[in-house]
C-alpha positions in Angstrom: 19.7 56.5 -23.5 22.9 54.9 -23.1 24.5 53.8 -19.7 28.2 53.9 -19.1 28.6 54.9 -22.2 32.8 55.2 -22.0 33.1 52.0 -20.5 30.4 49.4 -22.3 29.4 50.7 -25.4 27.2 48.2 -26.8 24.8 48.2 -24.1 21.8 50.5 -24.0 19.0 51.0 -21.5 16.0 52.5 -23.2 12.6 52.8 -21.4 10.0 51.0 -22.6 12.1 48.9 -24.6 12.7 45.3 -23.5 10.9 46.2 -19.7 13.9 48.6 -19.8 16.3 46.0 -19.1 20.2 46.2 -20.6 20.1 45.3 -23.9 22.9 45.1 -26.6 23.2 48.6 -28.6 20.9 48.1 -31.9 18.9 45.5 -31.0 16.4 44.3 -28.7 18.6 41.5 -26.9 18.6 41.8 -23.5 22.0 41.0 -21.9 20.3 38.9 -18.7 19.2 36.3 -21.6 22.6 35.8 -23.0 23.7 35.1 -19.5 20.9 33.0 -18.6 21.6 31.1 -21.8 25.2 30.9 -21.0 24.3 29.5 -17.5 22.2 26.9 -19.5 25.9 25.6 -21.2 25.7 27.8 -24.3 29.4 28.8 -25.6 29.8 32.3 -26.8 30.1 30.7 -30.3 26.6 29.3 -30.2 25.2 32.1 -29.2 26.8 33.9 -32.0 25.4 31.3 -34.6 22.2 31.6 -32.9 22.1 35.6 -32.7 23.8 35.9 -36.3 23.8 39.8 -36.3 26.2 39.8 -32.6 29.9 40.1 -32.6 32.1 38.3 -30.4 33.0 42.1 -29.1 29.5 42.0 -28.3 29.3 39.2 -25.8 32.5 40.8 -24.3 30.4 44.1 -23.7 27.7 41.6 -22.3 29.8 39.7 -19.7 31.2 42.7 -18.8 27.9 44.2 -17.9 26.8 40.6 -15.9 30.0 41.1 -14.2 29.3 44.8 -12.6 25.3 44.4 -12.4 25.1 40.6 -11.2 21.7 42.1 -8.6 20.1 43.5 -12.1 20.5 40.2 -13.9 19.7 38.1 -10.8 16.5 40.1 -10.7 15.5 39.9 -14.6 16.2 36.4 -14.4 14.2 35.5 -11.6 10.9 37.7 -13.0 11.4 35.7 -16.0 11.4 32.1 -14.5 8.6 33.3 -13.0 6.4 34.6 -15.5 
């Protein structure tokens, strides 16, 4: 299943896949790493060497997502630190 399709169409929330948290379309990246990553100093052009098969339009689909669900991400990131 795809959410908001028409506006940020590289991310995909499928159930069951990655705790159904947003990941980027085709892959099984979940956008709240990226951004914790980022938040960890990580430039958009290491995460690109370090996720070889991502675009830079990719990322742009990503921050967009942080940007409109910043609760969601809070949230996966916080489960995560505490797992």
């Amino acid at each position: 299943m795809s959410y908001q399709e028409s506006l940020l169409p590289r991310i995909e929330i499928t159930p069951g896949v990655c705790g159904g948290a947003a990941c980027l379309a085709g892959t099984r990246i979940p956008v709240w790493i990226l951004e914790q990553y980022r938040r960890s100093g990580a430039s958009d052009a290491e995460l690109l060497r370090s996720y070889p098969g991502l675009r830079a339009e990719d990322l742009v689909h990503a921050w967009a997502y942080v940007h409109s669900h910043q609760n969601e991400i809070e949230q996966h990131i916080r489960e995560n630190e505490a797992a």
